[in-house]
Every structure is written in structure tokens, then in C-alpha cells.
C-alpha positions as CSV (number, residue, x, y, z in Angstrom):
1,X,82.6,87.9,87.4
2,X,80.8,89.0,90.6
3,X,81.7,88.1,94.1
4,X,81.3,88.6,98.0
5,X,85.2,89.1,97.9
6,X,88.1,89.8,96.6
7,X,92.0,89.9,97.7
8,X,94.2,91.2,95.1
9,X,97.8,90.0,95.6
10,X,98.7,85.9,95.9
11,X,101.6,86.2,98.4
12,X,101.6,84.3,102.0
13,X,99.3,88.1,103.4
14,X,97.1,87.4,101.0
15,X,96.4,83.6,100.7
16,X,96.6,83.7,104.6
17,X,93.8,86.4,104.8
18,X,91.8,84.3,101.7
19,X,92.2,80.3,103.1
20,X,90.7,81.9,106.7
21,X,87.9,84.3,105.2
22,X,86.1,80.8,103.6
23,X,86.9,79.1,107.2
24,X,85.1,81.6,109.0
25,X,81.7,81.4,106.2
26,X,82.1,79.1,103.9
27,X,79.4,80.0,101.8
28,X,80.9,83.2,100.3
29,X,82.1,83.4,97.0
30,X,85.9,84.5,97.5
31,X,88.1,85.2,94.7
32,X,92.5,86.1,94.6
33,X,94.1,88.4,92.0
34,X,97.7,88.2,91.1
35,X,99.4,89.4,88.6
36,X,102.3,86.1,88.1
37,X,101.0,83.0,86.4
38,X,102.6,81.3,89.6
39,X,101.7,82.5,93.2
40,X,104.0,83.7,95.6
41,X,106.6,84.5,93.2
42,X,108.2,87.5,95.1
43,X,108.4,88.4,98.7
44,X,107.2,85.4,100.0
45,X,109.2,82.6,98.5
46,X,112.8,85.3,98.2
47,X,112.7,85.8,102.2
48,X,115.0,84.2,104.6
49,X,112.9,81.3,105.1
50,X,113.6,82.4,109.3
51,X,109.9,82.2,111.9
52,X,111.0,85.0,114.0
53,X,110.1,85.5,117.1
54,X,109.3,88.9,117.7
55,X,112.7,89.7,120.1
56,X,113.0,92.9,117.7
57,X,109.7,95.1,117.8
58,X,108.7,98.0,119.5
59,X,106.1,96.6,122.7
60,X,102.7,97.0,121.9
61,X,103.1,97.8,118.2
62,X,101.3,95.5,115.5
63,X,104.7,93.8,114.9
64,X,105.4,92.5,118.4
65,X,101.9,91.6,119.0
66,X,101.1,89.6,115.5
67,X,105.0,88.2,115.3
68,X,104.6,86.2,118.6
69,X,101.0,85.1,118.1
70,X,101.9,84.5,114.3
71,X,105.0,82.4,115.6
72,X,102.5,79.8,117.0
73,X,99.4,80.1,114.7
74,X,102.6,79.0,112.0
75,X,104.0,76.5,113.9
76,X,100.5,74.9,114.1
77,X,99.6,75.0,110.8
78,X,103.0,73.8,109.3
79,X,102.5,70.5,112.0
80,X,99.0,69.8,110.5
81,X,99.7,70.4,106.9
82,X,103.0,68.8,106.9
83,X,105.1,71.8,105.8
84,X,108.4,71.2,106.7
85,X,109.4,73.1,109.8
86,X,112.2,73.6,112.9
87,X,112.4,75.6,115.8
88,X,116.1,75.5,115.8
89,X,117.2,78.4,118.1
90,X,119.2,81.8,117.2
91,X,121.8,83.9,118.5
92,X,122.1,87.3,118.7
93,X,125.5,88.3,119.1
94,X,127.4,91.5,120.5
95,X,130.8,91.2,119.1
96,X,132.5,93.7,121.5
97,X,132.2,95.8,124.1
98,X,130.6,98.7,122.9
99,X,127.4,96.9,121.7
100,X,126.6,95.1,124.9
101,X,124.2,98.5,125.9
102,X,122.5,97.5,122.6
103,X,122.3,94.2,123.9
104,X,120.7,94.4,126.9
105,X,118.2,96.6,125.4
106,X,117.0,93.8,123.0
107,X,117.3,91.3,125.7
108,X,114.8,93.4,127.7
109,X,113.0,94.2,125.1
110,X,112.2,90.3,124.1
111,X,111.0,89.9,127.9
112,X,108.2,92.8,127.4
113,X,107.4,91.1,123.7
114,X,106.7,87.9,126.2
115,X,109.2,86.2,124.8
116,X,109.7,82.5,126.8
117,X,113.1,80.8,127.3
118,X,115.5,84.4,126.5
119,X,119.2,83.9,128.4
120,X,122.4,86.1,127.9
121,X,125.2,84.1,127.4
122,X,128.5,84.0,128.2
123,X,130.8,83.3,125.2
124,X,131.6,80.0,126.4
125,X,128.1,78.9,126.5
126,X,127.4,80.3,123.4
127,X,130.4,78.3,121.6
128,X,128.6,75.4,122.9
129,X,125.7,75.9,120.7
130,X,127.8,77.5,117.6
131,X,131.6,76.4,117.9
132,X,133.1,78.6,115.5
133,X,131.0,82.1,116.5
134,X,132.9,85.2,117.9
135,X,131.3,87.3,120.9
136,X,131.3,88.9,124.1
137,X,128.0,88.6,125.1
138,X,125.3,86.5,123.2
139,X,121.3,86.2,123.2
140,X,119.9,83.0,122.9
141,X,116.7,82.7,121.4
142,X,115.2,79.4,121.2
143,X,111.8,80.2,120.0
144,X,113.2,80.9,116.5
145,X,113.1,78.6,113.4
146,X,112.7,77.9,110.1
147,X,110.5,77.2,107.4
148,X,109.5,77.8,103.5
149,X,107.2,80.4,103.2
150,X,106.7,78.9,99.6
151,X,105.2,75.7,100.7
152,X,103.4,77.7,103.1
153,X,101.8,79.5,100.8
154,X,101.0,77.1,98.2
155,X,100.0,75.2,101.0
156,X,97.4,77.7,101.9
157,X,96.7,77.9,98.2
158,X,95.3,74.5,98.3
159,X,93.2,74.8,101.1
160,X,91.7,78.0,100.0
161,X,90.6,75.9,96.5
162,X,89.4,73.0,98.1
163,X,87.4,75.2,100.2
164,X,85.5,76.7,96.6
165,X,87.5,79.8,96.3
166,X,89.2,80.6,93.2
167,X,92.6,82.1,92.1
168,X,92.5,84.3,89.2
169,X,96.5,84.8,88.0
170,X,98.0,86.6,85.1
171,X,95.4,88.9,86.5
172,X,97.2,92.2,86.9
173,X,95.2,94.8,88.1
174,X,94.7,98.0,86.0
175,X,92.1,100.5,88.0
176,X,89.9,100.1,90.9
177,X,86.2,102.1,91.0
178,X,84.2,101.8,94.1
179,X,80.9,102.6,94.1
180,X,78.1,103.3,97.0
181,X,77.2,99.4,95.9
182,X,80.1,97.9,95.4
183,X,83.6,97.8,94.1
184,X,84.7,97.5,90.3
185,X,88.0,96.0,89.3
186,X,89.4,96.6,85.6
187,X,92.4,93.9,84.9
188,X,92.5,94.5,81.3
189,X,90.8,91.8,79.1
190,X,88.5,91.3,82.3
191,X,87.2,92.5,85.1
192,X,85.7,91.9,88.6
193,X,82.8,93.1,90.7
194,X,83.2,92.5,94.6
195,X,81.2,93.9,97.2
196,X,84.3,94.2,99.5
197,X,88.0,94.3,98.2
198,X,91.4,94.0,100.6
199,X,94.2,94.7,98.5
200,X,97.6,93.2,99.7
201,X,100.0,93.8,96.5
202,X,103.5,94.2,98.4
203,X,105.6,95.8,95.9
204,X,102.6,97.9,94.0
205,X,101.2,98.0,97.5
206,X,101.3,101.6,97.3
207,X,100.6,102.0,93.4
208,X,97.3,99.6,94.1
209,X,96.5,101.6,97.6
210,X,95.9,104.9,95.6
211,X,93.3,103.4,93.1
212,X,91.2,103.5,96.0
213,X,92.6,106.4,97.8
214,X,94.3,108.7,95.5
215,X,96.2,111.1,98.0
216,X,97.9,108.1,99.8
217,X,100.8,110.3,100.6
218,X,103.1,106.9,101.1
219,X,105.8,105.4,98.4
220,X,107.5,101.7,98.5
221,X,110.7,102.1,98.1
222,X,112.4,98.6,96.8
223,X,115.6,97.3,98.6
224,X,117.4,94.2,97.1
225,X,118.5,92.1,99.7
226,X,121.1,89.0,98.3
227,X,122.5,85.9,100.2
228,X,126.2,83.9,99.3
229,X,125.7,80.2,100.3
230,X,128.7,78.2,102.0
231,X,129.9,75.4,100.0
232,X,128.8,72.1,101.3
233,X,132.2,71.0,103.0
234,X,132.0,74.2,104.9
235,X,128.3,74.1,106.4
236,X,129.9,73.0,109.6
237,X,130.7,76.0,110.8
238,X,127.1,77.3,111.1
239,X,124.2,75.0,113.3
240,X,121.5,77.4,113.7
241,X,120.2,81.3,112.8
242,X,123.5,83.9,113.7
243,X,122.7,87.4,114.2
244,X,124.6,90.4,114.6
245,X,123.2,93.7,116.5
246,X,120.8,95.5,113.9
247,X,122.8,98.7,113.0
248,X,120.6,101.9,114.9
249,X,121.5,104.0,111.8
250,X,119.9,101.4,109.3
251,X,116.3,99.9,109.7
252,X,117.6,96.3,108.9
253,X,118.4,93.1,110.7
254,X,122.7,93.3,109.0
255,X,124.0,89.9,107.1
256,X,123.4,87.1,109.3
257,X,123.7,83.2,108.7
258,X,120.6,80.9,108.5
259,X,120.3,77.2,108.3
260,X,117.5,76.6,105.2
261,X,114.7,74.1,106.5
262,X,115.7,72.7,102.7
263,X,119.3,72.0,102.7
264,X,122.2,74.4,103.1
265,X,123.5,77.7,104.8
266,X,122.7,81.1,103.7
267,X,124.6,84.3,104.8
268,X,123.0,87.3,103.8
269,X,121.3,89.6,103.0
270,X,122.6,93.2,102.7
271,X,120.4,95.9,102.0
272,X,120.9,97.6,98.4
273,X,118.5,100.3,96.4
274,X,117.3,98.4,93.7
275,X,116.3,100.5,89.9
276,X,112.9,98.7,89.6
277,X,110.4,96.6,92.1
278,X,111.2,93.9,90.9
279,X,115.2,94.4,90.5
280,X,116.7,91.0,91.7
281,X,119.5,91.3,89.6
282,X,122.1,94.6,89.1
283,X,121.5,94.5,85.1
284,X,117.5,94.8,85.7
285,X,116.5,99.0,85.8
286,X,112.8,100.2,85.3
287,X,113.1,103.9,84.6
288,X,109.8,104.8,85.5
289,X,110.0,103.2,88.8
290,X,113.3,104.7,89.6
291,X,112.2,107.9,88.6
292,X,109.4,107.7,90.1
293,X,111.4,106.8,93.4
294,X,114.1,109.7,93.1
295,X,111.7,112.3,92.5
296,X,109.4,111.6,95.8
297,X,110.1,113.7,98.4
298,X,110.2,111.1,101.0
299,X,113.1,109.0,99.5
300,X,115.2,112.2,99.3
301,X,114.9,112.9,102.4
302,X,115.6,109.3,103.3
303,X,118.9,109.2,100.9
304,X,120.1,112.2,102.7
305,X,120.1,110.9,105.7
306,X,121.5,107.0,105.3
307,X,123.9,107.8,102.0
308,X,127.1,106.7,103.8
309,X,125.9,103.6,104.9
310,X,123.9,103.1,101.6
311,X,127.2,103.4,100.0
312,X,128.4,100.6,102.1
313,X,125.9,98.5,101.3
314,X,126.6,98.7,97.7
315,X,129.8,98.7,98.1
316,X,129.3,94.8,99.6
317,X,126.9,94.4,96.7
318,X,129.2,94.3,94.3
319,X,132.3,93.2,96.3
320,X,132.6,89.3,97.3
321,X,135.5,90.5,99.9
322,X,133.7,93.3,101.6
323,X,130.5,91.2,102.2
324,X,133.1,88.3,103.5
325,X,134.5,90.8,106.0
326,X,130.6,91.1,107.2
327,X,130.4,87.4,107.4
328,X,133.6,87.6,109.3
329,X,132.6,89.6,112.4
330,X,130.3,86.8,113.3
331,X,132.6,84.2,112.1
332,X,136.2,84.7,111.8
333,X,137.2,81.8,110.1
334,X,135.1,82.0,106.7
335,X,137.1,83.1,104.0
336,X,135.5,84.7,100.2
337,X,136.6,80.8,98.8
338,X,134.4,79.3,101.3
339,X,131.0,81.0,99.6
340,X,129.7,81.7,96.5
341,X,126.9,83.8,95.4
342,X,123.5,82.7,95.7
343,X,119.4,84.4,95.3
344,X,118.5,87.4,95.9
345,X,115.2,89.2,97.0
346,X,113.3,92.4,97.1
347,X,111.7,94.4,100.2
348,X,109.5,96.1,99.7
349,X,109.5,99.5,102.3
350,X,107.1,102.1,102.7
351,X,108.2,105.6,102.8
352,X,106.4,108.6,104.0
353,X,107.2,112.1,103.1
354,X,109.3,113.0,105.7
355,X,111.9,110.1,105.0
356,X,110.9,107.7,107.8
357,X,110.6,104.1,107.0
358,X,107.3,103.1,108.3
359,X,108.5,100.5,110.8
360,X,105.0,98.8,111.5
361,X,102.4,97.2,109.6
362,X,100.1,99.7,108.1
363,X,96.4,99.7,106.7
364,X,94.1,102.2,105.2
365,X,90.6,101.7,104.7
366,X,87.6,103.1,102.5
367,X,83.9,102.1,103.1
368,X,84.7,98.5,101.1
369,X,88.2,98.4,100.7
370,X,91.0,97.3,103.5
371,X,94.6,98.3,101.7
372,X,97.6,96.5,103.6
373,X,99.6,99.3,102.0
374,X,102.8,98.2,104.6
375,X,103.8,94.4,105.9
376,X,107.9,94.3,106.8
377,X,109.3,91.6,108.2
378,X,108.0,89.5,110.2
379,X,104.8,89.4,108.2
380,X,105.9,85.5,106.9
381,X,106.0,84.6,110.5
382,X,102.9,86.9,111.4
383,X,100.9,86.2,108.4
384,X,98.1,84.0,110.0
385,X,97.8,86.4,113.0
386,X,97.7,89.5,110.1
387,X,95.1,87.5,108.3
388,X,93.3,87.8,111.4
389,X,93.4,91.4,111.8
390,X,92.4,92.0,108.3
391,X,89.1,89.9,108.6
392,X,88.6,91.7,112.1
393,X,88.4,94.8,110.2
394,X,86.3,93.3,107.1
395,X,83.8,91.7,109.4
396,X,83.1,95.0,110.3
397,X,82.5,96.6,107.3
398,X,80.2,93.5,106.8
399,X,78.2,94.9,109.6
């Protein structure tokens, strides 16, 4: 099967960068790969369901730039495709003194992202929009929402078929061959000719990057992140999106609380080492992947430098009372009998060899192939704007 182009991976990146290729030139014969029988079965549809909106990322980097343009290109296409949606507002709290430097930091930093509507609160004020939160100082962010990247996704799905482009899934792919001409993909009982491939496989990112460049010197590295839920008579004590200060020593956002656009609060997630890609569950272990993490250089050097507060973090993994006590410093009044356990999801986090999580979205290129080898959160939020960048890049290699 031969044609103009191919993504491999059927997450939100992918059917984003797909749906807007065929809107740009309709006449091109566009194909997606995945590996599930059922698209967007990992990342995108295990996520926090939150739009954020971009208060977080370093000015100037591809983060900040595609998370606030990606805040409004979603919001537009979830009001004209009818996917449920709400900008709902957040609060990023400082629970005591000695976090109100951090505060201000991210405060200021929001206002450089171009971030509109951004106001430090007084605890009084912030009680007003969440009665039961503890603080000293509060952001309020009212650009934030929520949505399900599922239905976004299968939403995009649909308009990438009814444009003429076809998904291919239980297509895993096996080897990649480029050639001056064009590029050959081997997925087992079939295979694929393309005469430009992006690649946007998430957790194999890395594993699908190096069919194409073989000394990719970068590793995924797969953290489980996993929610409680409050029981239904306790869903009071949460309106909006809670967040604590993201902890310097960790490169993750801590256990917040988010109202789902679908029903129900969620408080999560932590941030564990999971034994295989695809671990959503303590009992699943893949001991190729996990050797194949502990032996890489990179993750060693990563390990030796966060094992305390990895401990932690599986420490609250496998205690109800310690991830409670998490819960608690945003607020005090939820006790372990008002939650039980609920899903679970996978990051996936690219590692170089020095131990530094790559803390931007990252893509390597060959003459026909783009590789989207890194997209952390916010790439939900950012994925129309990324999809953008990626045919920016592909247009030129059309050239």
C-alpha cells in the first residue's frame, strides 16, 4: 500500500497532525498506523482531561508558545465539533510561607507566557472560589479547563476519515527503511510505502525514532501516574482544578484535584517508575523494557539524583494514607474514607544520557522522516498548535 503520507501512532499528536495535513491538500493520499485495535488507547484518553494554559513553561520555549495558542485552537474546535468542554478556572496554591518566592515566580512567569486574566489572591478571596482550600497566597488562573482528550481524538478521527484518509490499526510497526525515493514500513503481515513518514508513537517514541536514526542517543523512560476519586457525597469540597507548587526537585506538576468535564473529582496523580511502557497496574512488569531502562546510562544518572523523592512517590503508590496526607495540604478536611482508588496512566519521559528529563517538545528529522521523539504535557492542550509545527516542517521537506 503506497501513499503520499504516513503518521505512525493514533494518539491526539498524531490524529491532530493527520485530520490538518488532508485540510491543507485534500488530494493526498494520507494513511495512520497504530498499533491498538482502538485509537487513542494510552496517553491521550489516561491524562488528566485538564486544557492548560501554559502558566508553567519556560518563555519562549515550544511549550509556552504551542500550550497558549493550543489552548484556543482547542477551545475552537471542541465548540464546533461539539466535544464537551469548560474553561472552569484553577488555583495554584502556596500553602505557607516559604513557597510564596515560588509563587511569584510562576505568577510572573504566566504574565511573560501572555497569559490574560492572572491575579494573586488573598486567602480570603480564594475561599470564595474553593471554600474548603488551605493557603497563604493563591494564583488564580481562569484561562484553565477541561475536556476529554478521548472524544477529542476520536473526534478528529472522524474528520480525518471523512476527509478520505484511512486508519490502519492492529498495525504495529516492526522496521522502518528509507530510501533516496521513499520510505518503506515493515508491520509484519504488511507493509507500507510513503514518500514522507512523521512518526509520533509516545511510549516507543524513542524505540520507533531509531529505525530511522539509529544513534538517537535518547530513552523514554515510563512514569505511572494514578488518581483516587472522591466519593459522590464528598464532591463538594472541590469546584474547580487545585494545584499545589510543582516540587523544583521533581519535574512534575504534585497530586492536584480536577473536576472531570464527565462527572466526578479526581485527585492525583503521583509520579511512580513503572516495570514496562505500558505498566498501568503494579502486577504488570516487562523485563526487557525494564532492563532495558536500568541499564541506560541516562536513567542511572537520573535515579541517582531524585531516589529520595522517588521513594516517596512510591511510598504514596502503595499507601492510601500517605497519598491522603498529599490530598491534605491542599485540603485539610479529606480524610482516606472520603476516596477510593480510581485509573491510572503512563508518561511517557524522554531521557538523555546525562540524566536530564527533556523538558520541551522535541523532534528529529531525516530527509523524509519528522520523529516527535518527545511531547510532555501540555501536548493534549497543544496538540492542534504541534500539529501545526509538524506540517510546517513537512511542507518543507515537500519543497
Amino acid at each position: 500500500m503506497k501513499y503520499d503520507t504516513i503518521i505512525i501512532g493514533g494518539g491526539i499528536v498524531g490524529l491532530s497532525t493527520a485530520f490538518q495535513i488532508l485540510e491543507s491538500d485534500p488530494e493526498l493520499n494520507v494513511a495512520v498506523l497504530e498499533k491498538e485495535d482502538d485509537l487513542a488507547a494510552h496517553q491521550s484518553s489516561h491524562n488528566s482531561g485538564v486544557m492548560h494554559s501554559g502558566i508553567y513553561y519556560t518563555p519562549g520555549s515550544l511549550r509556552a508558545r504551542n500550550c497558549l495558542h493550543g489552548h484556543q485552537l482547542l477551545q475552537d474546535f471542541c465548540g464546533k465539533y461539539d466535544v464537551p468542554f469548560e474553561i472552569c478556572g484553577k488555583l495554584i496554591v502556596a500553602s505557607d510561607s516559604t513557597e510564596l518566592e515560588k509563587l511569584h515566580l510562576i505568577y510572573e512567569r504566566g504574565k511573560k507566557n501572555g497569559l490574560q486574566g492572572l491575579k494573586l489572591i488573598e486567602p480570603d478571596e480564594a475561599r470564595e472560589i474553593e471554600p474548603h482550600v488551605a493557603c497563604v497566597k493563591s494564583i488564580y488562573v481562569p484561562s484553565a479547563g477541561i475536556t476529554s482528550y478521548r472524544q477529542v481524538a476520536h473526534k478528529m478521527a472522524e474528520i480525518f476519515r471523512n476527509l478520505g484518509g484511512i486508519i490502519h490499526c492492529q498495525s504495529k510497526v516492526n522496521a522502518i527503511t528509507e530510501n533516496p525515493d521513499g520510505v518503506h514500513v515493515d508491520c509484519g503481515s504488511r507493509s507500507f510505502t510513503t514518500t514522507h513518514l512523521i512518526t509520533c508513537a509516545g511510549l516507543f517514541a524513542d524505540k520507533i525514532t531509531r529505525m530511522t536514526i539509529p544513534d538517537c542517543p535518547y530513552q523514554v523512560i515510563p512514569f505511572r501516574g494514578e488518581y483516587f476519586e472522591l466519593k459522590k457525597e464528598k464532591e463538594y469540597l472541590v469546584n474547580h482544578l487545585i494545584y499545589p507548587l510543582p516540587n523544583d526537585n521533581f519535574p512534575f506538576l504534585g497530586v492536584h484535584f480536577t473536576r472531570m468535564v464527565e462527572g466526578g473529582i479526581e485527585a492525583g496523580p503521583n509520579a511512580v517508575f513503572a516495570f514496562q511502557r505500558e505498566g498501568y497496574h503494579h502486577s504488570q512488569f516487562n523485563l526487557l523494557e525494564l532492563g532495558e531502562c536500568l541499564t541506560y546510562r541516562g536513567f542511572q544518572r537520573l535515579a541517582s539524583k531524585y531516589w529520595r523523592v522517588g521513594l516517596q512517590e512510591m511510598r504514596r503508590s502503595y499507601s492510601k494514607s500517605y497519598f491522603v496526607k498529599a490530598m491534605q495540604k491542599l485540603i485539610p478536611s479529606i480524610s482516606s474514607e472520603d476516596v477510593v482508588r480510581g485509573r491510572s496512566g503512563v508518561r511517557a519521559m524522554v531521557c538523555d544520557t546525562s540524566g536530564e528529563l527533556i523538558d520541551d517538545f522535541l523532534i528529529l528529522e531525516t530527509k523524509r522522516v519528522i520523529n516527535v521523539l518527545n511531547a510532555p504535557s501540555p501536548a493534549a492542550t497543544a496538540s492542534l498548535a504541534i500539529g501545526k509545527e509538524i506540517i510546517h516542517k513537512w511542507k518543507q521537506k515537500r519543497m
